[in-house]
BANU-343350 format. One record per residue (C-alpha): x, y, z; residue in one letter. Coordinates in steps of 0.001 Angstrom, whole numbers, padded with zeros to 6 digits, always signed. Layout:
% residues N
XYZa ...
This chain:
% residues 476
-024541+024963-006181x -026411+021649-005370x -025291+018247-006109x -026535+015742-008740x -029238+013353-007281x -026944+010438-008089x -024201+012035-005895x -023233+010178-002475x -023564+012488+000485x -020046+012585+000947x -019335+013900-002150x -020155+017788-002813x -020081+019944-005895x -016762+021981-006172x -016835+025776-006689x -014035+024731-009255x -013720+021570-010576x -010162+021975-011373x -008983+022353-007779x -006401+020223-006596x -007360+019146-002957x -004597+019422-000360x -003904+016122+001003x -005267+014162-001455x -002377+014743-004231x +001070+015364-003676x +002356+018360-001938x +004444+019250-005348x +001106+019093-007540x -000132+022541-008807x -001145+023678-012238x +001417+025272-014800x +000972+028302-016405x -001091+026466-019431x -002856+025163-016503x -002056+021657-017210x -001109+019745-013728x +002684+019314-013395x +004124+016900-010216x +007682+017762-008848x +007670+020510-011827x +007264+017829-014358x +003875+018766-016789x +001575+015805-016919x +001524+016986-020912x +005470+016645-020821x +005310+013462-019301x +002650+011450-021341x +004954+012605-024428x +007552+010941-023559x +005969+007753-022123x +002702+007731-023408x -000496+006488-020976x -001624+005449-019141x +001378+006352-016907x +001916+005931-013486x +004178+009134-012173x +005615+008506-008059x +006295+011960-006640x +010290+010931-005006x +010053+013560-002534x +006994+013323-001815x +007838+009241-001138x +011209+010209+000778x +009826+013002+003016x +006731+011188+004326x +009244+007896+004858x +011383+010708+007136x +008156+012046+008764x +007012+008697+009607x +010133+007242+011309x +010806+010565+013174x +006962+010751+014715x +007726+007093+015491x +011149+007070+017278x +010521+010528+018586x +007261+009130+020505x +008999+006098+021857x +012225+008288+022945x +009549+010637+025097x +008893+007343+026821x +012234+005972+027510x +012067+003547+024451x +012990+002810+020969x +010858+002274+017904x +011613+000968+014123x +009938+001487+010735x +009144-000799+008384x +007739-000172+004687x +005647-002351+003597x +006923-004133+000332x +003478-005300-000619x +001785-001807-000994x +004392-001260-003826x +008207-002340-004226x +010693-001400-006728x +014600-001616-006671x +014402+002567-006607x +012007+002514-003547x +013276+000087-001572x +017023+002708-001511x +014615+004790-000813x +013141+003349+002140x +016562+002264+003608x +018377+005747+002817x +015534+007305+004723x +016467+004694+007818x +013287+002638+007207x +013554-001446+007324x +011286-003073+004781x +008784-005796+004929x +007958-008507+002268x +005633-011392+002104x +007031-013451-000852x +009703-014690-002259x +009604-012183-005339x +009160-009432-002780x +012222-010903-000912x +014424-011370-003598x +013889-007762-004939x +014407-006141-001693x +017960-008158-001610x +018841-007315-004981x +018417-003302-004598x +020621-003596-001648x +018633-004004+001432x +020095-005416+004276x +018923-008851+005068x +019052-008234+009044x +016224-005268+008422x +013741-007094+006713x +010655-008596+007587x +008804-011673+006262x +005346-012248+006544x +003111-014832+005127x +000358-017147+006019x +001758-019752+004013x +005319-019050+002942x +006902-021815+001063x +009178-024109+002541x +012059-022886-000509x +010780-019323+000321x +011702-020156+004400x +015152-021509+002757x +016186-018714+000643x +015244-015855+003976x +017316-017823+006718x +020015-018272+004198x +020239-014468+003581x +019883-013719+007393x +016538-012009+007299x +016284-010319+010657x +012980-011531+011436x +010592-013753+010293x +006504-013497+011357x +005471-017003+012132x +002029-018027+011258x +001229-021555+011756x +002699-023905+014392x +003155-026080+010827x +005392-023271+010163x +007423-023042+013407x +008973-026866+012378x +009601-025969+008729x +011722-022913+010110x +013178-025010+012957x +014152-027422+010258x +015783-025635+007626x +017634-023533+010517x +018866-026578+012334x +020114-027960+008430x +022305-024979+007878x +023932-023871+011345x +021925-021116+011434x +019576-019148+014084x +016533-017479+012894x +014732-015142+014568x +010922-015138+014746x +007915-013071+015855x +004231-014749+016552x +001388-012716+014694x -001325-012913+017207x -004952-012032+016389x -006643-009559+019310x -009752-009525+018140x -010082-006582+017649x -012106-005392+014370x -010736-002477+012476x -012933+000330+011488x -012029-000698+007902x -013343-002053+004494x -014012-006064+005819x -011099-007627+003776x -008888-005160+005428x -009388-006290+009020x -006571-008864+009822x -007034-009613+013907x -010342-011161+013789x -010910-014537+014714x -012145-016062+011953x -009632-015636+009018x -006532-016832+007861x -003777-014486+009723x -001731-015585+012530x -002572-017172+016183x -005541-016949+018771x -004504-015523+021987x -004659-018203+023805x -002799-020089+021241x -000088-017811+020884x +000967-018749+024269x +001277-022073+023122x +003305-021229+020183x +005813-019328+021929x +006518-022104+024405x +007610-024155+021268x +009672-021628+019779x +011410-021521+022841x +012046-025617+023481x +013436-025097+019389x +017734-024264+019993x +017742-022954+016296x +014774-020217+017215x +015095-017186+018988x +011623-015681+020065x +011734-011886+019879x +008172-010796+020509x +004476-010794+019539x +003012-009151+016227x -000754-007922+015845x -001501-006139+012796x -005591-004959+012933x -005900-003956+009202x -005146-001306+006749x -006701+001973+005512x -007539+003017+009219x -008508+006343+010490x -007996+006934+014239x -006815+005388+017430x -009832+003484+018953x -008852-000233+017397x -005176+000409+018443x -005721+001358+021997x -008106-002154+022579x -005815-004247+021174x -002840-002672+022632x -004421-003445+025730x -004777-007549+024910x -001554-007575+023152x +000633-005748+025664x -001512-008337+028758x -000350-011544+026722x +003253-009875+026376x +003059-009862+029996x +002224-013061+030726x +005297-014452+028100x +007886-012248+030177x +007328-015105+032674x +009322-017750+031228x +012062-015268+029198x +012405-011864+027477x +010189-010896+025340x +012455-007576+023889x +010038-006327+020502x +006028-005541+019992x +005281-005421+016353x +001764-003575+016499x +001282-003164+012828x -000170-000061+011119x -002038+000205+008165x -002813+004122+008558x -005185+005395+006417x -004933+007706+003153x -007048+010673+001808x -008234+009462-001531x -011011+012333-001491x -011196+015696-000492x -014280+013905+002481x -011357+011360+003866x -009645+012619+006876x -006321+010437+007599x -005154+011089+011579x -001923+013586+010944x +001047+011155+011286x +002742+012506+014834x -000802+012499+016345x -001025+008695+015516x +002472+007973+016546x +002150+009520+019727x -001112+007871+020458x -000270+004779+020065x +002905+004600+022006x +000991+006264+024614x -001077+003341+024983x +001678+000889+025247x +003513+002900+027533x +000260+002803+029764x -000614-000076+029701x +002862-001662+030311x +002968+000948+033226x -000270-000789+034467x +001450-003701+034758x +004723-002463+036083x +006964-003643+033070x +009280-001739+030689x +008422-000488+027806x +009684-002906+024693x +011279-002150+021555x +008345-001203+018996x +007894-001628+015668x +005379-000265+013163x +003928-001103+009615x +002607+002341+008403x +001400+000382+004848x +000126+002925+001992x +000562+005864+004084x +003979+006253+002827x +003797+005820-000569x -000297+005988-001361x -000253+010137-001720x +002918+009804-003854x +001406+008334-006896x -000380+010006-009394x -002098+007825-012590x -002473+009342-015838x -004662+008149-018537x -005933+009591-021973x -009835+009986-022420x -010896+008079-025475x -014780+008793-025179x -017679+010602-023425x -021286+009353-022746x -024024+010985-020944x -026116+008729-019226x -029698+009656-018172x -030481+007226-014859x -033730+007263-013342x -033988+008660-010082x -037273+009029-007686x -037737+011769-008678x -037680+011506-012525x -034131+011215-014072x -030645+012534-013521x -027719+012604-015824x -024709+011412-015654x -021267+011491-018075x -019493+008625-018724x -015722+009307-019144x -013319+006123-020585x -009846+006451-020188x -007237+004035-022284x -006582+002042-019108x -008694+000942-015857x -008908-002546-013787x -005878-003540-015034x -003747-001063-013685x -006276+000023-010303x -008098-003128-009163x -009090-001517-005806x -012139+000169-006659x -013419-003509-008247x -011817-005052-005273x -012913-003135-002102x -015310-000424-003629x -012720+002203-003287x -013149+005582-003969x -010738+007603-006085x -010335+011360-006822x -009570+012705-010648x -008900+016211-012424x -008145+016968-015963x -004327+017145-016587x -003967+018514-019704x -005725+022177-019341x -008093+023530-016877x -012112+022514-017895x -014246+026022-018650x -017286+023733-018110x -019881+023642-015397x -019035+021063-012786x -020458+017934-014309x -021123+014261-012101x -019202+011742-013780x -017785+007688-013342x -014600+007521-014861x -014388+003662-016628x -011482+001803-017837x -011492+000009-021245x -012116-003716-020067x -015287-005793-021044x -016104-005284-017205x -019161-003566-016086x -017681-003221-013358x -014427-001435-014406x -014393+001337-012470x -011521+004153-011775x -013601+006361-010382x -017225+005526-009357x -017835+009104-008526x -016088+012391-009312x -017176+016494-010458x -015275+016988-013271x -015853+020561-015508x -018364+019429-018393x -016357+020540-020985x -014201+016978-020553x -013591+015618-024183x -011738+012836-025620x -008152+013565-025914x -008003+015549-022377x -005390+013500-020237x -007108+012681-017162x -004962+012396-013747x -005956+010384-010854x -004314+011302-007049x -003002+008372-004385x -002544+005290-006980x +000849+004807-005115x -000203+002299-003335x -001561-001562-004249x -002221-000236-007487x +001073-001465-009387x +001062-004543-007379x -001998-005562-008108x -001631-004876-011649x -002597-007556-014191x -002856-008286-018032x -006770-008721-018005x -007873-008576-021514x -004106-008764-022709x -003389-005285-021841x -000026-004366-021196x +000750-003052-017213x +001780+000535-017335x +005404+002261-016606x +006321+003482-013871x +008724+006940-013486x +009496+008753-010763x +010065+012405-010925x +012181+015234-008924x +013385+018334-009378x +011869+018785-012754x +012925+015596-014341x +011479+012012-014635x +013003+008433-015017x +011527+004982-015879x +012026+003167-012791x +009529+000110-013685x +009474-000219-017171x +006540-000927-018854x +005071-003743-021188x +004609-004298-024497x +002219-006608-026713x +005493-008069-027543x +006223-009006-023973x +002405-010652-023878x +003002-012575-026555x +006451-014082-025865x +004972-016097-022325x +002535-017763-024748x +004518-021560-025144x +002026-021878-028413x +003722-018984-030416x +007537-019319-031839x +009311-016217-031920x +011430-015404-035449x +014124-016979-034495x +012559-019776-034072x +012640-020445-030355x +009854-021512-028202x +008534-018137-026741x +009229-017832-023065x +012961-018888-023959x +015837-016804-023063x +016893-014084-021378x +014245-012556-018208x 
């Protein structure tokens, strides 16, 4: 069967296009015997009944048992080598009260870079000693509130931000603990606002001025210096960009052991994610093993131990548990000229779009998407799934086979939205942001509840609620 002329190369015309691609959607996704698609035996038909779309559904096993996988490929690679390794999720890929117990029951620390994303990871019960903070320009009240709690360690950025922290440790008896971000240089092998240790952007220190940053840490009595941290970039395939700046990190880690102990090395993560059936993520205990086969190497090189590591696997984690439903409102074939005369190509809008997935108008990203009501009779049809905004460019899914038979009214479900999809949500065009539920064992629960016009209207100062009140007043 050939592909449409206005298909990219990578993607190929399915023999069905109701096929749920292994990898790309959760391991509990199948069809039910009406052959709508059900997640952790919960019918996407089922679901959208009770909370309407669109709907964003987190697989909880699915979330738990890759949390498990990750740590044990992790610890189990550094044990092999005489060492020890932690976990940390990463708060900004998508935080809740439910996933950050989650994360922790699983033995995972977490990582934030806000305030917000501090003070919910506190109030679900996290313990302040196992989280991270990062930041390029955390707040000075933000600095207050993490030493207060005890935050195990925070990732300094900025010599500017080595005296705030000094400061505000020194003005309430305590002793924070700090790790320098250092840039290698190294480029991921990633979309380019992905790639966080090149030199020109706004992460973290220069080698060469890392060196200088830890000598100040160390003349502060209120900071203790615990190690470097390099993070190359997210959404990465591979070990090539690890194993360089391994290398450069693990030489400058050598060089610090000279005037003190240097006990952790923070070397990121960011694995990647299959969003299509053409992406092909590294399998997790490959990766793991990899990389702490570098470090161990190259500290062997040098004839030191082997630190403490740490790792940031990002979306990989929670990515493949999230699944986005929507409701198709409308079809529209499209004939495009081609050089070779004209192709066609359907236009499907679902009842949600940039508001709720921002990465495919952000980065280009490339999503996957099946009907999840019933299972299509038609012919595989090439398609661009579009969200409801006055945006050209609001995309879901830029390219997709779906079965041609696709009419409004189908419920459309699109595969790894866990990730920087919920977070990145917004109220473009006053649109509410969706729920969230997660589902197991055949049952489903709000978890992040979702908005309302009502909750729109009541942050505008210029409207008075019934009661009279200002709107924006009481209770949040």
């Amino acid at each position: 069967m050939s592909s449409s002329a206005l298909a990219p190369e990578w993607l190929t015309t399915p023999a069905d296009p109701n096929d749920l691609a292994a990898g790309v959607w959760p391991a509990s996704a199948a069809r039910d015997a009406d052959g709508a698609i059900e997640l952790a035996g919960m019918p996407a038909t089922a679901l959208v009944r009770e909370f309407g779309t669109p709907l964003v559904v987190i697989d909880e096993d699915e979330a738990r048992r890759r949390a498990a996988e990750t740590l044990r490929a992790f610890t189990g690679a550094a044990a092999r080598r005489g060492g020890e390794a932690r976990v940390y999720y990463a708060g900004k890929a998508f935080l809740s009260a439910e996933i950050a117990r989650w994360m922790v029951e699983a033995g995972l620390n977490v990582d934030v870079c806000s305030g917000g994303e501090l003070a919910v990871a506190i109030a679900a019960g996290v313990p302040a000693a196992r989280i991270g903070f990062h930041g390029n320009n955390k707040q000075v009240w933000e600095l207050e509130r993490a030493v207060t709690a005890g935050v195990g360690t925070i990732i300094v950025d900025s010599f500017i931000e080595i005296e705030r922290i000094a400061a505000i440790a020194e003005r309430i008896g305590a002793t924070q603990t700090v790790l320098v971000r250092v840039n290698s240089g190294v480029h991921a092998e990633t979309h380019h606002f992905l790639a966080t240790a090149h030199e020109d952007q706004k992460f973290g220190f220069a080698l060469a001025a890392a060196e200088e940053a830890v000598a100040r840490i160390r003349e502060l009595p209120r900071l203790a210096f615990a190690g470097l941290h390099c993070h190359i970039g997210s959404q990465i395939f591979g070990l090539a960009g690890f194993r360089e700046s391994a290398s450069r990190v693990i030489e400058l880690h050598a060089r610090l052991r000279e005037g003190g102990d240097v006990p952790l090395l923070n070397l990121g993560g960011g694995f990647g994610i299959a969003y299509t059936r053409a992406d092909d993520p590294s399998p997790i205990d490959g990766l793991a093993d990899g990389i702490v086969g570098v470090v161990a190497d190259e500290c062997a090189v040098r004839g030191i131990p082997l630190p403490a590591l740490a790792f940031e696997p990002g979306r990989s984690i929670i990515g493949p548990a999230g699944v986005t439903l929507y409701e198709v409102g409308t079809t529209k074939p499209v004939a495009v000229p081609t050089g070779d005369g004209e192709a066609e190509r359907l236009y499907v809008s679902v009842d949600g779009g940039m508001s709720d997935n921002a990465r495919p108008a952000l980065y280009g990203a490339q999503f996957s998407a099946r009907i999840a009501s019933r299972e299509g009779t038609g012919a595989p049809a090439l398609v661009r799934v579009v969200g409801m905004h006055c945006e050209s460019g609001d995309v879901v899914v830029d390219h997709e086979y779906l079965p041609g038979d696709v009419v409004p009214g189908d419920l459309l479900a699109v595969p790894a939205t866990g990730a920087y999809t919920v977070p990145l949500a917004s109220n473009y065009n006053h649109v509410p942001r969706p729920p969230v539920v997660a589902v197991r064992a055949g049952r489903a629960r709000v978890i992040v509840r979702g908005e309302t016009i009502d909750d729109l209207l009541a942050r505008d100062a210029g409207l008075v609620t019934d009661a009279g009140r200002e709107a924006g007043g009481g209770e949040r």
